[in-house]
Phi, psi and omega in degrees: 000327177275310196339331190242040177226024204296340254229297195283317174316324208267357182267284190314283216293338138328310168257009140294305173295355170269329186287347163296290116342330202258325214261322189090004146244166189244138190283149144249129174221163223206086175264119151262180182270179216262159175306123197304308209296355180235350158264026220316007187256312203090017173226027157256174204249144141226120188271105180291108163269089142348120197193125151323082194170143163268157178008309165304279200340306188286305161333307220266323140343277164281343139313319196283283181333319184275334189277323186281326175297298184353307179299315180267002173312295175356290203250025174259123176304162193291006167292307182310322206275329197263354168268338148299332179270345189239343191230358184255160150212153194244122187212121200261091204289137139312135178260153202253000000 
């Protein structure tokens, strides 16, 4: 599912771990394939981010992130920008 997306995959997780850094927690993240009942092709992604923090913390996380992928849909050829907009899901876990 990554092998011809390696180039956007290694930009986002880049920019989970800086928006991460910033927050003042370490991410444990975790890519899988996407749940069969929401890809029916089967080529989506879930990156999982793990995270020390409460409930504000995790929101507020995945908000900056999700506003900064919005940002960089831009500047992507329409392969990446349509695999980032269609095949990614990004999803931020309390760590146990």
């Amino acid at each position: 599912r990554l092998s011809s997306h390696t180039a956007v995959t290694d930009i986002v997780l880049s920019l989970i771990k800086e928006e991460s850094q910033r927050a003042g927690v370490l991410p444990k993240i975790t890519i899988g394939p996407s749940w069969s009942h929401e890809y029916e092709d089967l080529t989506g992604v879930v990156i999982d981010v793990e995270i020390k923090g409460d409930t504000e913390k995790r929101f507020s996380l995945w908000e900056t992130i999700s506003s900064k992928l919005d940002a960089l849909v831009d500047s992507l050829d329409a392969k990446n920008r349509s695999f980032l907009t269609n095949n990614i899901s990004i999803v931020v876990n309390q760590a146990e």
